[in-house]
C-alpha positions in Angstrom: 101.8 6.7 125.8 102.9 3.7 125.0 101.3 1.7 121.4 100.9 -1.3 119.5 103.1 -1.7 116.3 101.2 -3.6 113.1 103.0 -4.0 109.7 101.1 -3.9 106.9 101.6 -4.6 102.9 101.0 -1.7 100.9 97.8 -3.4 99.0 96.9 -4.9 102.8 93.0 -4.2 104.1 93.8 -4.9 108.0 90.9 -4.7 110.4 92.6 -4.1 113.9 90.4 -4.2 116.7 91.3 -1.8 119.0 91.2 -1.0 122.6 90.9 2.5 125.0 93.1 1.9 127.7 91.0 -0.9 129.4 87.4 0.9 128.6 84.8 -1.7 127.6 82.2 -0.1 126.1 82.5 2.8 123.5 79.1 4.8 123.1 80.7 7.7 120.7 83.5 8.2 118.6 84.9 11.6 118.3 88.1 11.3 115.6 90.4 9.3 113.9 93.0 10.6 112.4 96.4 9.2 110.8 100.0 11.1 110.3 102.6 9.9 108.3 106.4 10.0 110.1 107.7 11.3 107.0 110.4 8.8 106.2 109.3 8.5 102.3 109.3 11.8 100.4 105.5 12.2 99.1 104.3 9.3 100.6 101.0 7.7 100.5 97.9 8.6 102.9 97.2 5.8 105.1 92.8 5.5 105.0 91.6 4.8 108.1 87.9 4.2 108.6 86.7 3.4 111.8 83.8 1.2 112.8 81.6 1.0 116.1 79.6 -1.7 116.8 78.0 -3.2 120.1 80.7 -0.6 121.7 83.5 -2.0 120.3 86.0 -0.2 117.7 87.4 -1.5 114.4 90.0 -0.1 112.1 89.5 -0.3 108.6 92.6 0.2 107.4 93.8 0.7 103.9 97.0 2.3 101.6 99.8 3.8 102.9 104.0 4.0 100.8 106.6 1.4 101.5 108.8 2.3 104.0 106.9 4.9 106.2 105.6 4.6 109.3 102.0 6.2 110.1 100.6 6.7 114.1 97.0 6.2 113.7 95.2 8.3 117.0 91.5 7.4 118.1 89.5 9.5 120.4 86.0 8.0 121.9 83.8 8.6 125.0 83.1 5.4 127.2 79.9 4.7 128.5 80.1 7.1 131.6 80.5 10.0 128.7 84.7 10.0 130.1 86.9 10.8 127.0 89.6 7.9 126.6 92.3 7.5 123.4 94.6 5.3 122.1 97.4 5.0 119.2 98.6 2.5 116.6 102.0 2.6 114.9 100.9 1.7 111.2 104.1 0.1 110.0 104.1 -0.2 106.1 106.7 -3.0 104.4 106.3 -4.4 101.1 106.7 -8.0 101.9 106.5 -10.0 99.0 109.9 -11.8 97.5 111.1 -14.5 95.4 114.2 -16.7 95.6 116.4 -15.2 92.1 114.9 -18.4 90.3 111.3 -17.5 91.4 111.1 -20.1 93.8 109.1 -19.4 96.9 110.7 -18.5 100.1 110.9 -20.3 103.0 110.6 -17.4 105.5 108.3 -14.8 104.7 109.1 -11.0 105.6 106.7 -10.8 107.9 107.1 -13.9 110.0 110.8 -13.2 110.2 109.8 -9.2 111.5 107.4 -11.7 114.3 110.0 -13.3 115.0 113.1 -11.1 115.9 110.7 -8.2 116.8 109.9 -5.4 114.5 112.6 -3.2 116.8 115.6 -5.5 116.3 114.9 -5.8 112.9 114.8 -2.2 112.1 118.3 -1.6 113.9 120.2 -4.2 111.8 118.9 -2.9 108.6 118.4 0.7 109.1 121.6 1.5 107.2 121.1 5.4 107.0 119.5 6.2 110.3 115.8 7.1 108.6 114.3 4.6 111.1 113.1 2.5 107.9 113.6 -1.1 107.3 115.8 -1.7 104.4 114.0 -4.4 102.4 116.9 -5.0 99.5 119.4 -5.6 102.6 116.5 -7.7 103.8 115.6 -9.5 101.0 119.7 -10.4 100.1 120.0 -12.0 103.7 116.8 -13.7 103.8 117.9 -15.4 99.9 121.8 -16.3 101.1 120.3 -17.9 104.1 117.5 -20.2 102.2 120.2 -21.1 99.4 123.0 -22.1 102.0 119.9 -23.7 103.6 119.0 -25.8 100.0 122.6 -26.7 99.4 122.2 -28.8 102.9 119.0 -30.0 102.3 119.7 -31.1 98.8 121.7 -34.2 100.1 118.9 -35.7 101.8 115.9 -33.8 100.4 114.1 -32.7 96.8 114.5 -29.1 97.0 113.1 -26.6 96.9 110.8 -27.5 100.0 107.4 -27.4 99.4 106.0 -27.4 103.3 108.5 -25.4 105.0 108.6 -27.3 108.8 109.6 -24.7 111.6 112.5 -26.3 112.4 113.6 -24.9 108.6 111.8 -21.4 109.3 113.8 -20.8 112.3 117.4 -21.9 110.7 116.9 -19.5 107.7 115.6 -16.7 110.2 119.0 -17.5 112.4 121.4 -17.5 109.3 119.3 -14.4 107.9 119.4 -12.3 110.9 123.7 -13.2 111.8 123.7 -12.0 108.2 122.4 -8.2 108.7 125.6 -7.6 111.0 128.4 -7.8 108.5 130.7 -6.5 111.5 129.9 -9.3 113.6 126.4 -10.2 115.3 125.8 -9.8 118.8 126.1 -12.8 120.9 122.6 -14.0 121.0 122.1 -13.5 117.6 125.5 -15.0 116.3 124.8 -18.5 118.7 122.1 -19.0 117.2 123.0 -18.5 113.5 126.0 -21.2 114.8 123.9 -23.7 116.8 121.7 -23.5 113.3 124.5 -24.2 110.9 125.0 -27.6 112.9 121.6 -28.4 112.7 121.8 -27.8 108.7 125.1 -30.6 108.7 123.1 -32.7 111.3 120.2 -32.8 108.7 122.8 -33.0 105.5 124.4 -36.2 107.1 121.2 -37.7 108.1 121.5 -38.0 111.6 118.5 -34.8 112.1 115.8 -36.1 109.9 113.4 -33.6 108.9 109.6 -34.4 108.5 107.1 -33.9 106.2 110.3 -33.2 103.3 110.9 -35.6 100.9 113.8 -37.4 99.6 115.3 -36.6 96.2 113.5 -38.3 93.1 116.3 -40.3 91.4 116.7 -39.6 87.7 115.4 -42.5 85.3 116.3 -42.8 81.6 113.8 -43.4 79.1 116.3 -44.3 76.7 116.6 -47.7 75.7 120.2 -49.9 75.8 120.1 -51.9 72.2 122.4 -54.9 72.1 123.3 -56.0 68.7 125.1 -59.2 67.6 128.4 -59.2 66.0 131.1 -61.1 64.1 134.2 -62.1 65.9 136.9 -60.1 66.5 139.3 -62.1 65.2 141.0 -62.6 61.8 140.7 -66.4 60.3 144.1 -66.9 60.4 144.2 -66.8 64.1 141.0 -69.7 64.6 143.4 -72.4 65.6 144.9 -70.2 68.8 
């Protein structure tokens, strides 16, 4: 049976309508029940809590560890009494980082797992085979990417960004992404990370404007220049020269 994937922070409450395999109308609901994967050693329970209304389903769900993977199984009658069921892949990433300085990043973790796909992500960091995400390999791409990204952007623009535009999301993602295959990325991913490299000298140069960034604020002294009068340089001996 094929299911949805969600990711979820570990303090997330996510309210996930769900869906029985085309049914409209749910009149009962007979379980819900989540199982972890098992990829973190004592992990969490994930709390799922589900609630019917007009015959539709919604998950309440709540908790789970960092790193493990929980399929979340509903069972429910339709409203000609037929039994129908349905599954969720609970996906739980800790997605919160910082640039080293504490600046804020340009590319959160979970729009960059949108954007590749939650599969493709999990083969280029999934060092040891557990099926996990690894969020310190992660995290190091997604900070080498935004500071190669800032030392272009500095020429032109005050950094660090504070409205990221797209066109910036997308060339941090690219760089990011290349990153997570130190043996080379595959060709798709490795034209991309190149075609965004020329946009970040395009932008560096000036001939790519970016909008909504603004340029650098120049530095201004507050110091004062204080002339002051003075004799001549001259000895008297030389005033007739």
């Amino acid at each position: 049976m094929a299911f949805e994937t969600i990711l979820k922070q570990p303090a997330e409450e996510l309210r996930p309508p769900i869906t029985f395999n085309g049914v409209s109308t749910v009149t009962a609901l007979h379980s819900v029940s989540a199982v972890a994967k098992g990829l973190v050693a004592g992990s969490a329970e994930l709390g799922v809590v589900p609630q019917l209304f007009a015959g539709a389903v919604t998950l309440v769900i709540s908790g789970g560890s960092d790193g493990e993977r929980y399929l979340v199984t509903a069972i429910a009658d339709d409203a000609e009494g037929d039994r129908a069921e349905t599954e969720l892949e609970i996906v739980v990433v800790d997605a919160a980082w910082a640039m080293p300085d504490g600046g804020a990043p340009y590319l959160p973790i979970a729009e960059f797992v949108q954007r590749f796909g939650l599969p493709e992500v999990t083969r280029a960091t999934d060092a040891d085979g557990s099926g996990r995400i690894d969020r310190a390999m992660l995290v190091n791409a997604l900070v080498n990417a935004q500071a190669t990204a800032d030392a272009h952007l500095a020429a032109r623009y005050a950094v660090p960004l504070g409205d990221v535009p797209l066109i910036i999301k997308k060339i941090v993602g690219d760089l990011a992404m290349a990153a997570l295959y130190p043996a080379g990325a595959p060709d798709g991913i490795a034209a991309q990370a190149q075609a965004s490299g020329r946009m970040l000298e395009r932008i560096q140069s000036g001939a790519m404007p970016i909008p909504v960034a603004t340029p650098p604020v120049e530095a201004v002294s507050d110091d004062q220049i204080l002339i002051a009068p003075g004799r001549r340089a001259y000895p008297e001996g030389l005033a007739g020269y």
